[in-house]
C-alpha positions as CSV (number, residue, x, y, z in Angstrom):
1,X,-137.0,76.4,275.6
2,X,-136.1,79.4,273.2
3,X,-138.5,81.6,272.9
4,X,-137.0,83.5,270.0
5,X,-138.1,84.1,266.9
6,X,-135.1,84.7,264.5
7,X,-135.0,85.6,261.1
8,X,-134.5,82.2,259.8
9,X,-137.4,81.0,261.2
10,X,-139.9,80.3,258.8
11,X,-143.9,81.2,258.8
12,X,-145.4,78.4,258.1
13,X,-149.7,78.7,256.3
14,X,-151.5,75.8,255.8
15,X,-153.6,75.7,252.9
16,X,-154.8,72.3,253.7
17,X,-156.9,71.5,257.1
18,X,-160.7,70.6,258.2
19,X,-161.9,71.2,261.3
20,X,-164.8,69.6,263.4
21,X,-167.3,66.5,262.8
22,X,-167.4,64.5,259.6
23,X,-168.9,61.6,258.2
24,X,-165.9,59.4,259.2
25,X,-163.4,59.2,261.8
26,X,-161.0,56.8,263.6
27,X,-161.8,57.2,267.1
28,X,-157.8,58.1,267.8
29,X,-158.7,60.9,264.7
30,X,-158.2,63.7,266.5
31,X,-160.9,66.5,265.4
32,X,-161.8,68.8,268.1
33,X,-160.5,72.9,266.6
34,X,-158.5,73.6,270.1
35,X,-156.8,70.3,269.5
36,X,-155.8,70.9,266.1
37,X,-154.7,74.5,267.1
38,X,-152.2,72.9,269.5
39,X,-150.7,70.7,266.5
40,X,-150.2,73.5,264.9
41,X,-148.9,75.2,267.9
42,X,-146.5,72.4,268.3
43,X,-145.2,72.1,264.5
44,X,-144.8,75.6,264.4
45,X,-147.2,76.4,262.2
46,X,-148.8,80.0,261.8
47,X,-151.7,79.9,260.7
48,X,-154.5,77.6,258.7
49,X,-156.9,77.9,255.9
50,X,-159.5,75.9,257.1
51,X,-163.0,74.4,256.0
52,X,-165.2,72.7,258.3
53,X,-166.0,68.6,257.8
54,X,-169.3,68.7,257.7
55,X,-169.4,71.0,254.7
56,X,-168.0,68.2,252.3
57,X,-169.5,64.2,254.1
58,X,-173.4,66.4,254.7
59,X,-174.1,69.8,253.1
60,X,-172.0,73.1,252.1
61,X,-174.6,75.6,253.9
62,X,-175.0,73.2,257.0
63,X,-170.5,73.4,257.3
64,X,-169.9,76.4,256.3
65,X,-172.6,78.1,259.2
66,X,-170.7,75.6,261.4
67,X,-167.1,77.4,260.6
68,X,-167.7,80.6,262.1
69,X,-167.7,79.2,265.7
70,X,-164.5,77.3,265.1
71,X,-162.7,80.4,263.7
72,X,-163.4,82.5,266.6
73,X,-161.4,80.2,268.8
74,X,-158.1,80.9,267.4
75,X,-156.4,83.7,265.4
76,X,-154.3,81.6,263.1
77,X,-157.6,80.3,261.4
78,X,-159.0,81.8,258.6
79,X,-162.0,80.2,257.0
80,X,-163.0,78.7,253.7
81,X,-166.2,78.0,252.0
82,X,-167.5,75.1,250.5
83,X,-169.9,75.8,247.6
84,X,-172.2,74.4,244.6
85,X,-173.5,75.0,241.8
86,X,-177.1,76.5,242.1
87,X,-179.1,74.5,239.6
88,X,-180.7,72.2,242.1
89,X,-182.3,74.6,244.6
90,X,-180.3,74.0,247.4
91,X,-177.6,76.3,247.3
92,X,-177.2,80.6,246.7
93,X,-176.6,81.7,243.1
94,X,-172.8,83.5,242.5
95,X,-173.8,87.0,243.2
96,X,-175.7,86.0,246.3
97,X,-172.3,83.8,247.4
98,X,-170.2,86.7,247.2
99,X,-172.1,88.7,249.0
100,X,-171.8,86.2,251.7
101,X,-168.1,85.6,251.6
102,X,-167.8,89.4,251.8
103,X,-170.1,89.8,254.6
104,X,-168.1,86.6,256.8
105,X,-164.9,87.6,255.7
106,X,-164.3,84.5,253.6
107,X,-161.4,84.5,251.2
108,X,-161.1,81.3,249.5
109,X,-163.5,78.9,248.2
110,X,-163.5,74.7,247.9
111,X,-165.2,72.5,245.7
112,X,-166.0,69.0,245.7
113,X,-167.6,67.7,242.4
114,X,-167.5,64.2,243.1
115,X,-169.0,64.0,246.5
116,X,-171.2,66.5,245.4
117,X,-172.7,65.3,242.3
118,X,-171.8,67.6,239.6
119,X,-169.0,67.9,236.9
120,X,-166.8,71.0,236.0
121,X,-168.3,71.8,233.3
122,X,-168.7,75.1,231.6
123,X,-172.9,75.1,231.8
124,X,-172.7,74.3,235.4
125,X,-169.7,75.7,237.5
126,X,-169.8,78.2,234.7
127,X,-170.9,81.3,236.7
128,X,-169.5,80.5,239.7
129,X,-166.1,80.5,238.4
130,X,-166.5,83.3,236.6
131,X,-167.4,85.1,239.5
132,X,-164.5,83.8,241.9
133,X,-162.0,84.5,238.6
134,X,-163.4,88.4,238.3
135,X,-163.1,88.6,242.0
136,X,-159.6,86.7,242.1
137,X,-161.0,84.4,244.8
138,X,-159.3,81.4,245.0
139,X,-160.7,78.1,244.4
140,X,-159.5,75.2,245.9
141,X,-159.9,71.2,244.9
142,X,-158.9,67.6,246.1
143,X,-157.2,65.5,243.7
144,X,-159.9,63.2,244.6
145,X,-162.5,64.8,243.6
146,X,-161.7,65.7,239.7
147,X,-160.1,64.0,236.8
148,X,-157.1,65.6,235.3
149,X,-159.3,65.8,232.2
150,X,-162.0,68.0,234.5
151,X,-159.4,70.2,235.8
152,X,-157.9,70.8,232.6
153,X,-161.6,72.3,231.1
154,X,-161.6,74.3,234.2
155,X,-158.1,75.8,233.9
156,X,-158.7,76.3,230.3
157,X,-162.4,78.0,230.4
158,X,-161.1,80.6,233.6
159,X,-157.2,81.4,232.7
160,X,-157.1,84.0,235.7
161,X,-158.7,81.7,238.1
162,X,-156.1,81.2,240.6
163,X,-156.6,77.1,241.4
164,X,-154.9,75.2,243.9
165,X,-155.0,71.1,243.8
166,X,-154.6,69.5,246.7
167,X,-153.4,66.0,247.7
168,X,-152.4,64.9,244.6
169,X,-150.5,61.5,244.8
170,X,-146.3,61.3,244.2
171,X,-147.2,58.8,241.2
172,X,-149.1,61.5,238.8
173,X,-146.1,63.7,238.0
174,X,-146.6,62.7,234.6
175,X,-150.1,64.0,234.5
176,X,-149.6,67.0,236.6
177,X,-146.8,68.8,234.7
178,X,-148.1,69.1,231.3
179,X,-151.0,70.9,232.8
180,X,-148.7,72.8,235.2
181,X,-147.0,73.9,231.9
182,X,-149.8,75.0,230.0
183,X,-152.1,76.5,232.8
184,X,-150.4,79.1,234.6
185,X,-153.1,79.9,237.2
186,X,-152.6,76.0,238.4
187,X,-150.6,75.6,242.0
188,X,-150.2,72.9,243.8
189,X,-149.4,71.6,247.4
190,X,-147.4,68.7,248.6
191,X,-149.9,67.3,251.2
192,X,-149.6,63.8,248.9
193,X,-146.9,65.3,246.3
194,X,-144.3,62.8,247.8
195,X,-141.9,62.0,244.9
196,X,-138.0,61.9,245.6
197,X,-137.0,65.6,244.8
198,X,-140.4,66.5,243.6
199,X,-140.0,70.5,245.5
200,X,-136.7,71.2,244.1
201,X,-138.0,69.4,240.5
202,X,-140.8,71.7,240.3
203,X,-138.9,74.9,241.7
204,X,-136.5,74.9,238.7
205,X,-139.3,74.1,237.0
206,X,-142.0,77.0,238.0
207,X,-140.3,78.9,240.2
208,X,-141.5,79.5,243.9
209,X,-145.2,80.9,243.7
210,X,-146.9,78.3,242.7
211,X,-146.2,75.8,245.1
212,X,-148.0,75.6,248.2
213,X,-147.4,74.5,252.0
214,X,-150.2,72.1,252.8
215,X,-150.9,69.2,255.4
216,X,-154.0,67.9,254.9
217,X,-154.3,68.0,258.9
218,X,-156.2,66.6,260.9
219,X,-155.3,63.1,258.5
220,X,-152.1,63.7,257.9
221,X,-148.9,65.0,260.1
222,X,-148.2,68.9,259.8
223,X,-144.6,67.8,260.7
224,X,-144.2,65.4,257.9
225,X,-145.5,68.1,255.7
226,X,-143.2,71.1,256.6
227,X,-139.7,68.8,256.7
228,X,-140.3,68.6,252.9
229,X,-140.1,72.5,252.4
230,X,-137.4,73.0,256.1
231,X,-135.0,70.4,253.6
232,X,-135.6,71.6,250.8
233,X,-132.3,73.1,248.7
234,X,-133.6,76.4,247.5
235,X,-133.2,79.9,248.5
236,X,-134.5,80.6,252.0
237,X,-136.7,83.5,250.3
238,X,-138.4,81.1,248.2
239,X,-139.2,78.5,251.1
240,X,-140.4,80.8,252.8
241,X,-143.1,82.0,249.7
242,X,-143.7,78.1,249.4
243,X,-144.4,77.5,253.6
244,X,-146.5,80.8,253.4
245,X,-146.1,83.5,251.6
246,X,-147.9,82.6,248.2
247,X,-151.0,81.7,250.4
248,X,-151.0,85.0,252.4
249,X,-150.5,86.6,249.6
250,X,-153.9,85.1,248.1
251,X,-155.8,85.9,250.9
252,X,-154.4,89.2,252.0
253,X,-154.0,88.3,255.2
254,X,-151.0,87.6,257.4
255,X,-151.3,85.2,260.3
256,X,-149.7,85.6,264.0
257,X,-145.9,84.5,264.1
258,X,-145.3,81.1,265.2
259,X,-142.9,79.4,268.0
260,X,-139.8,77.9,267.2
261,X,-141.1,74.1,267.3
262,X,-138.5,73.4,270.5
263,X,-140.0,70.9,272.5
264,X,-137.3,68.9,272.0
265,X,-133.6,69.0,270.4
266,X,-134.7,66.7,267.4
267,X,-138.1,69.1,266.5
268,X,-135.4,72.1,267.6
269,X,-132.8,71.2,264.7
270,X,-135.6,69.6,262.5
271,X,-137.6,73.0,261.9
272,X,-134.2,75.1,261.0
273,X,-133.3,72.3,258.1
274,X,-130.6,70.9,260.1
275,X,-129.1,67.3,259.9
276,X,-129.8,65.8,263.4
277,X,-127.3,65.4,266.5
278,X,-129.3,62.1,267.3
279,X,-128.5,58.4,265.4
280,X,-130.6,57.9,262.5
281,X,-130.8,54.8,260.8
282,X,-133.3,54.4,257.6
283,X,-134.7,50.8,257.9
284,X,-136.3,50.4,254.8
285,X,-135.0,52.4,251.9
286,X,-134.9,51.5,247.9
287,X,-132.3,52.6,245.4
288,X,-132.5,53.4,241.5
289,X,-129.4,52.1,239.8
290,X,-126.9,54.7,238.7
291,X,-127.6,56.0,235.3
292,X,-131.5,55.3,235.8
293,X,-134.5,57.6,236.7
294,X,-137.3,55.6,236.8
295,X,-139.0,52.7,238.8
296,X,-141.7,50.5,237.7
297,X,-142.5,53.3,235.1
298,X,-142.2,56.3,238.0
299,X,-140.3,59.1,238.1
300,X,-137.5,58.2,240.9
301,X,-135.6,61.5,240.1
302,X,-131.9,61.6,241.6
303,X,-133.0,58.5,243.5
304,X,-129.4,56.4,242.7
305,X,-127.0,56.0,245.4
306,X,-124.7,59.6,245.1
307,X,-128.0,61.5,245.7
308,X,-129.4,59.7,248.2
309,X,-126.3,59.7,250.1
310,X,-126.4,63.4,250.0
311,X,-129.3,64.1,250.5
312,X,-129.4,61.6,253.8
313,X,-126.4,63.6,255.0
314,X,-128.3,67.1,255.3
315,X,-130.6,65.5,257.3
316,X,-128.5,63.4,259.2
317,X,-129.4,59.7,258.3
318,X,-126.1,58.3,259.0
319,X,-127.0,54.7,257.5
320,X,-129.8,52.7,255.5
321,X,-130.9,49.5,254.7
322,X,-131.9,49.1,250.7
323,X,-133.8,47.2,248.6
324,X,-132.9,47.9,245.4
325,X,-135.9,48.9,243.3
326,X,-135.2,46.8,240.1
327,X,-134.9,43.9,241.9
328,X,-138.5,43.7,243.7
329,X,-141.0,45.9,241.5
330,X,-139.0,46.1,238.6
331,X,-139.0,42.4,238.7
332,X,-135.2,41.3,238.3
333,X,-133.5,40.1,241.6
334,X,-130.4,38.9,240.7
335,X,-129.6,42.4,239.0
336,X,-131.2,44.1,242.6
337,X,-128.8,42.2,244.7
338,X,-125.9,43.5,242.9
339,X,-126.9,47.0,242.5
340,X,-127.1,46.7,246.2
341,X,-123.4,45.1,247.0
342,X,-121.9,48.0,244.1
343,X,-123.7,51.0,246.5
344,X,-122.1,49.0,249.8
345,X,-118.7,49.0,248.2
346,X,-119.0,53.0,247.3
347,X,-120.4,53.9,250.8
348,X,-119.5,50.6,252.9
349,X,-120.0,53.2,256.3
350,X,-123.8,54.1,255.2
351,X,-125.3,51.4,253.3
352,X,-126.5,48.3,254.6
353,X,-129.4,46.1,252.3
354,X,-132.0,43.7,251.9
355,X,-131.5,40.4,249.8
356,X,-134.1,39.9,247.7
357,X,-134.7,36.4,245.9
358,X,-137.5,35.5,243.2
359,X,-137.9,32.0,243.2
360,X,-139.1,32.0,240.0
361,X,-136.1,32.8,238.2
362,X,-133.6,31.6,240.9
363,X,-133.4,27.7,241.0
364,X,-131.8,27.1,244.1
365,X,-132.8,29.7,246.5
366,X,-130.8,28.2,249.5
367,X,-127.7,28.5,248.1
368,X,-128.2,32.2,246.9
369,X,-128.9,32.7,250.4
370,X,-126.0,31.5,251.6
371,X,-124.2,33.5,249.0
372,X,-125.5,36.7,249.4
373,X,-126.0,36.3,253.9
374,X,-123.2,34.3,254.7
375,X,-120.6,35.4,251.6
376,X,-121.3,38.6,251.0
377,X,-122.8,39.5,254.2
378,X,-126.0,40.9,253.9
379,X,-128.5,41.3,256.7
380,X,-131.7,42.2,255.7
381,X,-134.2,39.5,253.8
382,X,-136.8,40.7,251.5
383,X,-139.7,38.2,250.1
384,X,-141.6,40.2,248.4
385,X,-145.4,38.6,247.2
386,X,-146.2,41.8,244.7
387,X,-142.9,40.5,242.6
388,X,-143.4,36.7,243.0
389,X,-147.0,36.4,244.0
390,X,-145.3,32.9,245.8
391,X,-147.3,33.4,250.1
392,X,-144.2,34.3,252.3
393,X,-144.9,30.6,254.2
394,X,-144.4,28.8,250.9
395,X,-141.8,26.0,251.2
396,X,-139.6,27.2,248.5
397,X,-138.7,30.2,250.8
398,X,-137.9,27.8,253.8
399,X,-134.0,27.2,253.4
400,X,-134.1,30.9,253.4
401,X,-136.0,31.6,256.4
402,X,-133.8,28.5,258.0
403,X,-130.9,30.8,257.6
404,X,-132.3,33.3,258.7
405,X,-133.3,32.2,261.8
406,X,-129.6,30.8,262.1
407,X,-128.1,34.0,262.0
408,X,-130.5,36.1,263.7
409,X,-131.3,38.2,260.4
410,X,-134.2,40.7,259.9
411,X,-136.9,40.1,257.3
412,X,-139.0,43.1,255.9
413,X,-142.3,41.9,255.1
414,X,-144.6,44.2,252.6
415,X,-148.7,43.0,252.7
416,X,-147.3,43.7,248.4
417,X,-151.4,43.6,247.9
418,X,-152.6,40.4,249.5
419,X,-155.8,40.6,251.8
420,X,-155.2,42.1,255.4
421,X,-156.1,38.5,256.5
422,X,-154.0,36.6,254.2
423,X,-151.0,38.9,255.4
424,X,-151.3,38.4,258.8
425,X,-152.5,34.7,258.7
426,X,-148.2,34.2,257.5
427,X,-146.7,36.9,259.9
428,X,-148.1,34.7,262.9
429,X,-147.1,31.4,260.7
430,X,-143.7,32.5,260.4
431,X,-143.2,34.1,263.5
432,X,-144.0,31.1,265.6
433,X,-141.4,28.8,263.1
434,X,-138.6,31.2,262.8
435,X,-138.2,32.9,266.4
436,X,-134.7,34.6,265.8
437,X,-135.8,36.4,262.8
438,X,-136.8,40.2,263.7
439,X,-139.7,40.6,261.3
440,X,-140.7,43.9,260.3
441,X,-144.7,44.3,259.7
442,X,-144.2,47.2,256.3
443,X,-146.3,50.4,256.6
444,X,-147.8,49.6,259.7
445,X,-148.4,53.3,260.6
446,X,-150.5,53.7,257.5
447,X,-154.1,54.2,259.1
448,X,-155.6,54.1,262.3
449,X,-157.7,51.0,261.1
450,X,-153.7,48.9,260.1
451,X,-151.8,50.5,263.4
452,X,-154.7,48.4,265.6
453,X,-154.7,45.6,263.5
454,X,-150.8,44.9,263.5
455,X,-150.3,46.2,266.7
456,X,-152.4,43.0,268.0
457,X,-149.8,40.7,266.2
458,X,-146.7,42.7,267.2
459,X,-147.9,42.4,270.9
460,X,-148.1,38.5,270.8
461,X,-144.8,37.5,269.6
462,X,-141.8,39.3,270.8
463,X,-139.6,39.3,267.5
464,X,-142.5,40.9,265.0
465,X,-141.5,44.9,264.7
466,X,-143.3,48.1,263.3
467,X,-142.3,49.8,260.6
468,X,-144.0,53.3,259.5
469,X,-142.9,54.3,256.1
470,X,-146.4,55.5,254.1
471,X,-147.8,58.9,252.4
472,X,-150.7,58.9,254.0
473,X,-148.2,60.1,257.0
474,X,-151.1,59.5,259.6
475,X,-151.4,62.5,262.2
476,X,-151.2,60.4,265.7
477,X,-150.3,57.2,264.3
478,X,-147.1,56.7,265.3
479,X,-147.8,57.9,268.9
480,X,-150.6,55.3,269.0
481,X,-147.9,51.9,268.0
482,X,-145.6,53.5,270.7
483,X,-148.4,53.5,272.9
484,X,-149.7,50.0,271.9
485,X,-146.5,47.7,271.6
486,X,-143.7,49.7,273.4
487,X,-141.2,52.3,272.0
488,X,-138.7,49.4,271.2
489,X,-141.1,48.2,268.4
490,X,-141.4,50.7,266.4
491,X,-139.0,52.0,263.5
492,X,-138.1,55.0,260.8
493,X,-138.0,54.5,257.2
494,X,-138.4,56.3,254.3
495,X,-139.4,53.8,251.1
496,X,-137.2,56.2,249.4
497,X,-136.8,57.1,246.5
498,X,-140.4,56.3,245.9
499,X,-140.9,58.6,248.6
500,X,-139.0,61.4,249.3
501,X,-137.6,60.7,252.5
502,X,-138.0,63.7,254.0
503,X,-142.2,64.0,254.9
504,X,-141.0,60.3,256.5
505,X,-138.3,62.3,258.5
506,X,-140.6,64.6,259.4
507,X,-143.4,62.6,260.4
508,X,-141.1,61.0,263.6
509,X,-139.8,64.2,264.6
510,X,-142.6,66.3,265.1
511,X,-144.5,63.2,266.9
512,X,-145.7,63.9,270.2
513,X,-142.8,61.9,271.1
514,X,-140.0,62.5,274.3
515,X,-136.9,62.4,273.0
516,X,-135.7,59.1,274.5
517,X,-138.5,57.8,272.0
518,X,-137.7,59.6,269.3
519,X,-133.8,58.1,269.5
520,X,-135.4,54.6,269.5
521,X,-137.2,55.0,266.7
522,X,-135.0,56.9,264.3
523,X,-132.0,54.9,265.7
524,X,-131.4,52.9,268.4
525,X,-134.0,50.3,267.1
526,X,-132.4,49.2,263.9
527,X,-129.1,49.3,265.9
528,X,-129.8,47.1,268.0
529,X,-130.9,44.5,265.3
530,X,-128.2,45.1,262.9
531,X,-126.1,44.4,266.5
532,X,-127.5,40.7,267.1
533,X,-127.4,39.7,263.7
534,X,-124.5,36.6,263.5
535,X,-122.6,36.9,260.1
């Protein structure tokens, strides 16, 4: 153990964390305050801002009286208010809520307008803003809870308001950086700001202080949030205003120091930015041709083969397995299949692909199949329902899947929108036809709710694998699979470039994990399938 705290070690603050009951939980949720405290302990993360459940799913007074208790049990929490508007009756006017934040030592304030019935309009958050902008109390909102449209009357009515959105989605880049341009009291975290490059987009772009460190725990990973900022290539300074500084800066306050994360060598090398001693193999990875910056009408910035390579380097992913993205969602794959073979013969050591084949534009899918598997050498298969809407059992596919099972391939198999039913109904269809085919069950990590569900298929058949790419980066997800279905089962990707790939990264290395686990899953898995594949 090291014990140390150097000076490269970063202080992480969360902006983003609940604590106690709420209105809904997984039973693996975990929710208990001392329990969240030692995630935070083991990510090596200073110190919260935190806001208690029950002050969003039943009533702000009701949470916010429960807070108090939870604070009290650690030092690195420091509470947050939920409030209303006072119209109704059932909460205090804004002089009366000040008084109040004063007297409890409360520094920041939340609102949620949607699951609160009420808009953010001037006649009734009016006051209350004005009060928190006077004061320079800052207000915090979920993405969920306001149009871009709402925010954007907010921002413009209370200029000085210092605002932080929260949990805004990697697809809304287009939505968020107009009104990052125009509204310079607007910050945001990445909690759910996934997008390939999105930190070191919008540090060029805005500078350091208003971006935000933020995990959305207990939901989401902490880990998975701080690998984005630990990765990140900008100036150790301004990481470290990003993992803490702007947010102890807002609050005046300045949390204990945290522990180098060092259960392990992988959480070790993780937390100092550091490309990992350990094999790591991306299973399920996408590419944007070279030239191009945009998938499906996304931004994929820097997502074509050069940067990804690079990128994958400083974090030590020494090989991947891609789907090019114009040939599943962008709709062509012919033109997907040989963006892939081009990246192969750039970086023949580090890139390794799916085949992808729309039978609706190819007329004889057994013979591309042999082209691409058996010529070419390829051996990854990728039906894909979102892009032909043709059921993954449908015979047009079965001189594929014949080949398949032939040569031992692997198949990755995306739900691509069909019911949970419908998707599992052909997972257990094809499984039981095609035994030598290592099928891979997409995004399987993605809830608590989908980890049980395909877990129960994964544990009948032998050859049906688990993979965890999502951005919902579930806290104790991946723990749970290993738990279910066996260590061997269970694999790393990224989805990248639609995702960055380094909250993925992140989410497997700071899982309570030993390290013998954490090798199988970031590499000796996939290994061992690319090794009893026959081409």
């Amino acid at each position: 153990m090291i014990g140390e705290i150097t000076v490269t070690q970063l202080q992480f603050f969360d902006s983003s964390v609940y604590l106690g009951k709420s209105a809904y939980k997984h039973r693996e949720q975990i929710w208990r305050t001392e329990r969240i405290v030692e995630e935070l302990d083991r990510a090596g993360i200073a110190g919260a801002l935190v806001y208690h459940g029950m002050a969003r799913s039943h009533s702000p007074r009701y949470g916010n009286g429960l807070l108090e208790r939870e604070l009290a049990k650690s030092p690195r929490l420091f509470g947050c208010w939920a409030a209303l508007p006072e119209h109704a009756g059932d909460f205090m006017d804004a002089e009366r809520l000040l008084e109040q934040l004063r007297q409890h030592d409360i520094r920041a304030v939340k609102m949620f307008p949607a699951s609160h019935q009420f808009d953010l309009d001037p006649r009734t958050i009016g006051s209350l803003c004005g009060l928190l902008e006077r004061e320079r109390i800052p207000l915090l909102l979920d993405a969920s809870e306001a149009s871009i449209a709402q925010l954007a009357l907010l921002l413009d009515r209370h200029r000085e308001l210092p605002v932080l959105l929260q949990g805004l989605g990697w697809s809304q880049e287009r939505r968020l950086l107009p009104l990052m341009d125009e509204f310079n009291n607007l910050c945001v975290d990445f909690s759910a700001l996934q997008s390939n490059r999105i930190i070191e987009t919008m540090y060029a772009r805005y500078g350091a202080e208003r971006l935000f460190f933020g995990s959305n725990m207990p939901r989401r990973s902490a880990g998975a949030a701080r690998a984005l900022i630990d990765y990140a290539d900008i100036p150790w300074e301004d990481k470290q205003r990003i993992a803490g500084g702007n947010l102890a800066a807002w609050l005046n306050v300045n949390p204990p120091e945290a522990r180098i994360p060092d259960q392990d060598t992988v959480s070790l090398e993780a937390s100092k930015g550091e490309s990992l001693s350990i094999e790591v193999y991306d299973s399920h990875t996408h590419l944007i041709e070279e030239g191009g910056a945009t998938g499906s009408g996304y931004p994929m910035l820097k997502g074509d083969i050069h940067e990804m390579v690079g990128l994958y380097g400083k974090m030590g992913i020494r090989k991947m397995s891609i789907a090019p993205w114009v040939g599943i969602n962008g709709g062509d794959s012919e033109a997907g299949n040989q963006v892939l073979e081009r990246a192969r013969e750039q970086y023949p050591q580090v890139v390794e692909g799916y085949v992808v084949i729309d039978p609706n534009y190819v007329e004889d899918v057994a013979a591309t199949a042999r082209i691409w598997h058996l010529e070419k050498g390829f051996r990854g298969i990728k039906p894909y329902f979102h892009l032909s809407h043709i059921p993954y059992t449908d015979p047009v596919y079965a001189p594929w899947w014949e080949l398949a099972n032939e040569r031992c391939l692997y198949a990755l198999i995306d739900p691509a929108g069909q019911s949970d039913q419908a998707y599992i109904d052909q997972i257990e269809r094809l499984a039981q036809l095609y035994p030598n085919v290592a099928i891979f069950m997409d995004h399987a990590a993605r809830s608590f709710e989908i980890a049980e569900l395909y877990a129960g298929v994964a544990k009948k058949y032998e050859h049906v694998y688990l993979q965890l790419t999502y951005t919902t980066v579930t806290q104790g997800s991946i723990e749970y699979l290993v738990r279910e279905v066996g260590v061997h089962k269970v694999f790393f990707g990224t989805d990248s470039p639609m995702r960055d790939p380094r909250p993925q990264f992140g989410w497997v290395a700071y899982a309570d994990l030993s390290l013998e686990e954490k090798k199988a899953v970031f590499g000796a898995n996939m290994k061992a399938i690319w090794n009893r594949c026959k081409l």
